[in-house]
Biotite code that builds the C-alpha atoms (Angstrom):
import biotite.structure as struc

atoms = struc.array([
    struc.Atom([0.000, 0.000, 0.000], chain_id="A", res_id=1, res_name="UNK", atom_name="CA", element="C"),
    struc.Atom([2.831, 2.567, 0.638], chain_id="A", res_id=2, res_name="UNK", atom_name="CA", element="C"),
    struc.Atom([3.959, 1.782, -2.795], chain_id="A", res_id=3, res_name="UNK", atom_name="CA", element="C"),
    struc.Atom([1.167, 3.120, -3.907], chain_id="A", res_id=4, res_name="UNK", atom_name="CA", element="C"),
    struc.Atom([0.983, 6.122, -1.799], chain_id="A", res_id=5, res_name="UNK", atom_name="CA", element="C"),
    struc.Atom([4.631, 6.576, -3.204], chain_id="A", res_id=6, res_name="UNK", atom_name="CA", element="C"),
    struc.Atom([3.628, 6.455, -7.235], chain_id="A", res_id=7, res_name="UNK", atom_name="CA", element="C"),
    struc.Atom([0.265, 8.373, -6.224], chain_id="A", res_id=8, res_name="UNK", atom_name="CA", element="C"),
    struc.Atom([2.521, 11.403, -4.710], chain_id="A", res_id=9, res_name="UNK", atom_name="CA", element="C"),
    struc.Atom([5.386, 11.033, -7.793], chain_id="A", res_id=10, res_name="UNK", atom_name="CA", element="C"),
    struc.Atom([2.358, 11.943, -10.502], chain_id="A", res_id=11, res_name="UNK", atom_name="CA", element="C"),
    struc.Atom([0.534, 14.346, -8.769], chain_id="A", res_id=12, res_name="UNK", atom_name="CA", element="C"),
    struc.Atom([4.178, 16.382, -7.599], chain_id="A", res_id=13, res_name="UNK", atom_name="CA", element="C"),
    struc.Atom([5.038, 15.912, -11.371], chain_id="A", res_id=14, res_name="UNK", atom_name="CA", element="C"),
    struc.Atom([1.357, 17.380, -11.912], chain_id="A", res_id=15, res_name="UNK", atom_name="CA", element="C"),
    struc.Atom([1.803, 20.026, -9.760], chain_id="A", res_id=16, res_name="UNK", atom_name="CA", element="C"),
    struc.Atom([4.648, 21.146, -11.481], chain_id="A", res_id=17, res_name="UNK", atom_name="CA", element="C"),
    struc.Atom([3.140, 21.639, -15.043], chain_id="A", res_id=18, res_name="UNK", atom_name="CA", element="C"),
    struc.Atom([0.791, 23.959, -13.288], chain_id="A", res_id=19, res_name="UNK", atom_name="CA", element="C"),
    struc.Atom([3.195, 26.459, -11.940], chain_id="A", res_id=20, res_name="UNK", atom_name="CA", element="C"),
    struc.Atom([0.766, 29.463, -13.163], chain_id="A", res_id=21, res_name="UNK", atom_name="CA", element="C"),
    struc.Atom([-1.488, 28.375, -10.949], chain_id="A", res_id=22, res_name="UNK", atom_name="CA", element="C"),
    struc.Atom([0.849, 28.152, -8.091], chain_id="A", res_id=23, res_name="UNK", atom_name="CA", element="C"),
    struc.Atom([1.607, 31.730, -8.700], chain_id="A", res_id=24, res_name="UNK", atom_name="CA", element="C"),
    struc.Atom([-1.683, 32.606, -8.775], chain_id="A", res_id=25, res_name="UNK", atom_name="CA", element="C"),
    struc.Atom([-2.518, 30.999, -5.679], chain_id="A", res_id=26, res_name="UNK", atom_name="CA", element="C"),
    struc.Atom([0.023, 32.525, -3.832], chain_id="A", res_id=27, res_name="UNK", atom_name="CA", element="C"),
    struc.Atom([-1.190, 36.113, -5.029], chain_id="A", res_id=28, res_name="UNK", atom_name="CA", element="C"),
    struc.Atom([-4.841, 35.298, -3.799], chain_id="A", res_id=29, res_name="UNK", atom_name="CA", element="C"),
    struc.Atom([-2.592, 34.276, -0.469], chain_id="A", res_id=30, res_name="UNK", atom_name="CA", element="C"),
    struc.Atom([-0.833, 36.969, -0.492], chain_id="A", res_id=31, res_name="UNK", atom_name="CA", element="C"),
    struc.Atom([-2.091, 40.136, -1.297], chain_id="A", res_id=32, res_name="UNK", atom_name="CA", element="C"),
    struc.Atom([-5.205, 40.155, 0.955], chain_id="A", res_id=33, res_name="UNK", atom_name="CA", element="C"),
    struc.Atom([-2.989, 39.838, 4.352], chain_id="A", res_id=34, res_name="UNK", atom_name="CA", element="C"),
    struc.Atom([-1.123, 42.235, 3.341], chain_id="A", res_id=35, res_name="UNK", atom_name="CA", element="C"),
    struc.Atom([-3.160, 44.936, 2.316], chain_id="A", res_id=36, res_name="UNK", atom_name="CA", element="C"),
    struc.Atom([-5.040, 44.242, 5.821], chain_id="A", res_id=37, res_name="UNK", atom_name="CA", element="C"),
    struc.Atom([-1.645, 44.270, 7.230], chain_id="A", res_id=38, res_name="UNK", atom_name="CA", element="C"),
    struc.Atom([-0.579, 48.365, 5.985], chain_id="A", res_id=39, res_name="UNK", atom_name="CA", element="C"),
    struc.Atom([-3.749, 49.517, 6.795], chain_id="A", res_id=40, res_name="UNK", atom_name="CA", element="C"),
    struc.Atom([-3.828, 48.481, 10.497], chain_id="A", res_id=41, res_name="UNK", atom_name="CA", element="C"),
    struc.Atom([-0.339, 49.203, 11.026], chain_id="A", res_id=42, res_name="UNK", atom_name="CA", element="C"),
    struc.Atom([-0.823, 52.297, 9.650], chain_id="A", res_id=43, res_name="UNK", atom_name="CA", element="C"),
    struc.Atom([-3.978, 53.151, 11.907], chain_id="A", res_id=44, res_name="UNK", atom_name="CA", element="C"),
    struc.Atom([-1.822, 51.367, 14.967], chain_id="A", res_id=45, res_name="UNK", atom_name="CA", element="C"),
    struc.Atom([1.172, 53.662, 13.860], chain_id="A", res_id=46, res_name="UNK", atom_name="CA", element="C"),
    struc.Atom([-1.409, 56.988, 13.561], chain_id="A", res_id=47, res_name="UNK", atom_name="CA", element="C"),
    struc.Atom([-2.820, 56.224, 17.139], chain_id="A", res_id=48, res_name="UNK", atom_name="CA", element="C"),
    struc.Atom([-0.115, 54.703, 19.231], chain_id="A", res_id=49, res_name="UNK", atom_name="CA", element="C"),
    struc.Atom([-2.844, 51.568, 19.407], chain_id="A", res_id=50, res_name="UNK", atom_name="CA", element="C"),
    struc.Atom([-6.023, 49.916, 18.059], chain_id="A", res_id=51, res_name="UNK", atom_name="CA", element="C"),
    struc.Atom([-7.769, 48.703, 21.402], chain_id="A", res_id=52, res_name="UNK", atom_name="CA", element="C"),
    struc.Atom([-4.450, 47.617, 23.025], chain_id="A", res_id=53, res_name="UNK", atom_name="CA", element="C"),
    struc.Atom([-3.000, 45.946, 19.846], chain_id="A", res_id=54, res_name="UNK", atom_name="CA", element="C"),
    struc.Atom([0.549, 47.575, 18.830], chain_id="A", res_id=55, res_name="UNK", atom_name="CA", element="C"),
    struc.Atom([1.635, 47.814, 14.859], chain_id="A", res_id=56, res_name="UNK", atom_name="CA", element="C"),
    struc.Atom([3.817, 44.728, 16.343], chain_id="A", res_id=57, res_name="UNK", atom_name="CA", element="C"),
    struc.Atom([1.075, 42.318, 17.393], chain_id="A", res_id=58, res_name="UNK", atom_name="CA", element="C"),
    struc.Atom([-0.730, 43.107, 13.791], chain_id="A", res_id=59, res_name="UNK", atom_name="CA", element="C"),
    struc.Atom([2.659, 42.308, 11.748], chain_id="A", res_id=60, res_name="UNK", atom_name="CA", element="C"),
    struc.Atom([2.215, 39.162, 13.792], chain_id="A", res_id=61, res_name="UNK", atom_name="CA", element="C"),
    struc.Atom([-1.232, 38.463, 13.584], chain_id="A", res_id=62, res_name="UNK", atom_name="CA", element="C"),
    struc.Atom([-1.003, 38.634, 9.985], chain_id="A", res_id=63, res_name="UNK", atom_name="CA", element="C"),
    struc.Atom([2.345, 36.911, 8.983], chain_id="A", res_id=64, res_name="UNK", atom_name="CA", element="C"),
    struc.Atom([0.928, 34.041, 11.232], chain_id="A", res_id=65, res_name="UNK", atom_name="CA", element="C"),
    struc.Atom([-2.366, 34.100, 8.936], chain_id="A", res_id=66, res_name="UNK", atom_name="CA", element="C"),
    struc.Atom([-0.057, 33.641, 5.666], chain_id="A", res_id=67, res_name="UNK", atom_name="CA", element="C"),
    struc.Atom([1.478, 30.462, 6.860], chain_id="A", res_id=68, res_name="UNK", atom_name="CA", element="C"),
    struc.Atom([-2.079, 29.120, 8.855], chain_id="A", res_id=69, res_name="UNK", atom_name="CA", element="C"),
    struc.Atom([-4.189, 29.793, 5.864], chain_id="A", res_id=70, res_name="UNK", atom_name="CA", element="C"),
    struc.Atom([-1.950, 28.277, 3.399], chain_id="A", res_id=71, res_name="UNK", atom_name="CA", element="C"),
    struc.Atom([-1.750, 24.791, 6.269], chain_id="A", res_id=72, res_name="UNK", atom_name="CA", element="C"),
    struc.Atom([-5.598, 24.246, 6.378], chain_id="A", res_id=73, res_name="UNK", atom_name="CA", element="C"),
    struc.Atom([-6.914, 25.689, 2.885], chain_id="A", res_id=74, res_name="UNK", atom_name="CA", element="C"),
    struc.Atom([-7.996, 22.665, 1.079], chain_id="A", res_id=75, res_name="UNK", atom_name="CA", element="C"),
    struc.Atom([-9.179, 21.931, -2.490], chain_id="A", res_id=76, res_name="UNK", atom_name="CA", element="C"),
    struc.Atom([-10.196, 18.461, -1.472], chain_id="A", res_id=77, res_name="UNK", atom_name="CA", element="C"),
    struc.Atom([-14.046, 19.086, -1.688], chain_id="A", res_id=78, res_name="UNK", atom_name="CA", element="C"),
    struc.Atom([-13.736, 21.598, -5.287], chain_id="A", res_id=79, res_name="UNK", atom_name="CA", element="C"),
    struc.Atom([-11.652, 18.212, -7.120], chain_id="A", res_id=80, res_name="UNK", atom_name="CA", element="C"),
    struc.Atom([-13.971, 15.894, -5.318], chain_id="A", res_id=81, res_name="UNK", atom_name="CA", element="C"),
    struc.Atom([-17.139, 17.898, -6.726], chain_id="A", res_id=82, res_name="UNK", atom_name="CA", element="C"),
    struc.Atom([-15.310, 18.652, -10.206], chain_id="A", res_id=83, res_name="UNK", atom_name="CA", element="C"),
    struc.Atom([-14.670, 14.377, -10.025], chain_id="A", res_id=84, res_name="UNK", atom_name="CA", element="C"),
    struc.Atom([-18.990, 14.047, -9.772], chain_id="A", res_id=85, res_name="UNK", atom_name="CA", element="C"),
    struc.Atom([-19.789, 16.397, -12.049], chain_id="A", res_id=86, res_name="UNK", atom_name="CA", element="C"),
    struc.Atom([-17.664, 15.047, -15.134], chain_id="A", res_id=87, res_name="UNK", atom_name="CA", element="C"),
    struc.Atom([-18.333, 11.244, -13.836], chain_id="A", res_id=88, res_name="UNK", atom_name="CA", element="C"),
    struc.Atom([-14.872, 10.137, -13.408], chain_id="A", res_id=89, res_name="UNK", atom_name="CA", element="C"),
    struc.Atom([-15.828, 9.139, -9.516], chain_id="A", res_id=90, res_name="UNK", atom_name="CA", element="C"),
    struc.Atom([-17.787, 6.737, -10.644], chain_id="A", res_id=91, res_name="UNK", atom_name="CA", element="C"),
    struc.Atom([-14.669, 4.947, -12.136], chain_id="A", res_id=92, res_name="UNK", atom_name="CA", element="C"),
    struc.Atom([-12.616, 5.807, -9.343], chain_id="A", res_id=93, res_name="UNK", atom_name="CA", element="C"),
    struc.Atom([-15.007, 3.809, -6.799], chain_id="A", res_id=94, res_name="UNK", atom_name="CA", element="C"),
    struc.Atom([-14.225, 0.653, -8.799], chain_id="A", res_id=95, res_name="UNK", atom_name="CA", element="C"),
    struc.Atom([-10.638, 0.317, -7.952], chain_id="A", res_id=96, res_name="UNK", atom_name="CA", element="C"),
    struc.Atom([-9.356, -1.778, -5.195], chain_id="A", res_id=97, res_name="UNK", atom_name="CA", element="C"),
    struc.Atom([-8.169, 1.528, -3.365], chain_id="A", res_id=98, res_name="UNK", atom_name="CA", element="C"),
    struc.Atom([-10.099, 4.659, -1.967], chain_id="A", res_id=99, res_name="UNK", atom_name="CA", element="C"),
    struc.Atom([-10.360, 7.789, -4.468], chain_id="A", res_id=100, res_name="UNK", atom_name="CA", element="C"),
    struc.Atom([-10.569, 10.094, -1.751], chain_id="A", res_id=101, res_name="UNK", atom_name="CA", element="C"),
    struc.Atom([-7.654, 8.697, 0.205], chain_id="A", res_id=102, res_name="UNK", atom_name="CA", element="C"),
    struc.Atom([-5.315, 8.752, -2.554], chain_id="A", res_id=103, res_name="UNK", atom_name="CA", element="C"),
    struc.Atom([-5.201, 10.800, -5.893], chain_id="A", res_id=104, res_name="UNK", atom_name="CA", element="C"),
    struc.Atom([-7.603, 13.550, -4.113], chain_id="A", res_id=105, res_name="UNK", atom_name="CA", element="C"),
    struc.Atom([-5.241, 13.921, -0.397], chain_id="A", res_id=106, res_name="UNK", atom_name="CA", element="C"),
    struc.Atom([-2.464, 13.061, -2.338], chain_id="A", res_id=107, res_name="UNK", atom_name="CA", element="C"),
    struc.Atom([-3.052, 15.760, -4.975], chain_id="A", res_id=108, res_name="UNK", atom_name="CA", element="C"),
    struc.Atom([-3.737, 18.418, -2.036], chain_id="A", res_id=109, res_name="UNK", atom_name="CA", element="C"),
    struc.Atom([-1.005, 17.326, -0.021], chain_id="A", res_id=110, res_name="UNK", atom_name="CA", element="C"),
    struc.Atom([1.295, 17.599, -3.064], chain_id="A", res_id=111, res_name="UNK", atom_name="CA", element="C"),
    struc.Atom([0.123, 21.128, -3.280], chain_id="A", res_id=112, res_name="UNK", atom_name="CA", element="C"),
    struc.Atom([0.466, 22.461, 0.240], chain_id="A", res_id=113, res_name="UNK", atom_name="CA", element="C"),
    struc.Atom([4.351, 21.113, -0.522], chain_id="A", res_id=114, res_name="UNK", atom_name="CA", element="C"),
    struc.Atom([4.864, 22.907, -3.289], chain_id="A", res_id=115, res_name="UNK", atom_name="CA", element="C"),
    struc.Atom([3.239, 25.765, -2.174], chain_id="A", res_id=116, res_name="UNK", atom_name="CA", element="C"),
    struc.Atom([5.513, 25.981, 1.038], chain_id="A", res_id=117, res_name="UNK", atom_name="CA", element="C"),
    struc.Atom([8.432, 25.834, -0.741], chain_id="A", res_id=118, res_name="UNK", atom_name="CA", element="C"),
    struc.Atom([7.595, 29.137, -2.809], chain_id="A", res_id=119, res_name="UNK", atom_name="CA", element="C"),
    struc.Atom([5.532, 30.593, 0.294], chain_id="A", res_id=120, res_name="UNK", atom_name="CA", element="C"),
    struc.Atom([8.495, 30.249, 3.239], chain_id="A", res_id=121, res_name="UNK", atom_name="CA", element="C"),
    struc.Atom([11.080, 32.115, 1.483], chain_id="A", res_id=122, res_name="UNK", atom_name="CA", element="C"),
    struc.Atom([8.822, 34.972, 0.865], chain_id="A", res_id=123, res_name="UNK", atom_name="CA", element="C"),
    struc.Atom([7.591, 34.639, 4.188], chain_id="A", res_id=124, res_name="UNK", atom_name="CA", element="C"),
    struc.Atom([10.631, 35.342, 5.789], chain_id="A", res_id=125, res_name="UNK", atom_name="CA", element="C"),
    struc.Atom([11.355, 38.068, 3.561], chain_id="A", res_id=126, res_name="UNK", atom_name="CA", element="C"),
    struc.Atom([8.545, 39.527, 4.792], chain_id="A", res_id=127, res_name="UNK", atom_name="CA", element="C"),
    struc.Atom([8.943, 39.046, 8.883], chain_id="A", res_id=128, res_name="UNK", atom_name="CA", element="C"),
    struc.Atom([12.569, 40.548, 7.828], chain_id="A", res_id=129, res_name="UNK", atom_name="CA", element="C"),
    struc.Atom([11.295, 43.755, 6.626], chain_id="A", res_id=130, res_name="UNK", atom_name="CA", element="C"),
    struc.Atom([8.371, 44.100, 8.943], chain_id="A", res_id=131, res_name="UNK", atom_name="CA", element="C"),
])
């Protein structure tokens, strides 16, 4: 069986790789939102000394922590698992001798959070170093 997880993660990290657009695009969405929230609080926090007790400080860490959480417990499991019923290719799935959600659909997500980490930490800390 772990042979299987094995092959199962080799395709879909090969798979992930021919869709490095969307990687890029995913990080954006990731991204940008954070860190728009992130100037205007510390600006406000900057302006005022404090929002309700929370320094510029605790919002640079509120919101670097939210890159790195988000990206940990975002999943696309349920969007391929309803894309998978709507074209009918579950239906084949369910016939093999292993589980569809167990394999290509984790596998597939868990070969994304990887790859996504490995673009996402570099920046991160690029970040925490200039805030």
């Amino acid at each position: 069986m772990l042979r299987i997880y094995q092959r199962l993660w080799q395709v879909n990290w090969a798979e992930q790789w021919q869709y490095r657009a969307n990687l890029l695009m995913y990080l954006l969405y990731w991204l940008v939102s954070p860190m728009v929230y992130l100037a205007v609080w510390t600006t406000v926090a900057n302006s005022q000394g404090s929002v309700s007790g929370l320094t510029a400080n605790d919002f640079a860490t509120y919101y670097l922590t939210l890159l790195i959480v988000d990206n940990l417990t975002a999943d696309i499991t349920i969007y391929l698992l309803a894309y998978k019923i709507q074209d009918g290719t579950l239906a084949g799935e369910l016939l093999k001798p292993i589980h569809p959600i167990l394999t290509n659909v984790l596998v597939n997500n868990v070969a994304f959070k990887a790859l996504t980490l490995i673009v996402l930490i570099p920046v991160w800390l690029i970040l925490v170093i200039l805030v």
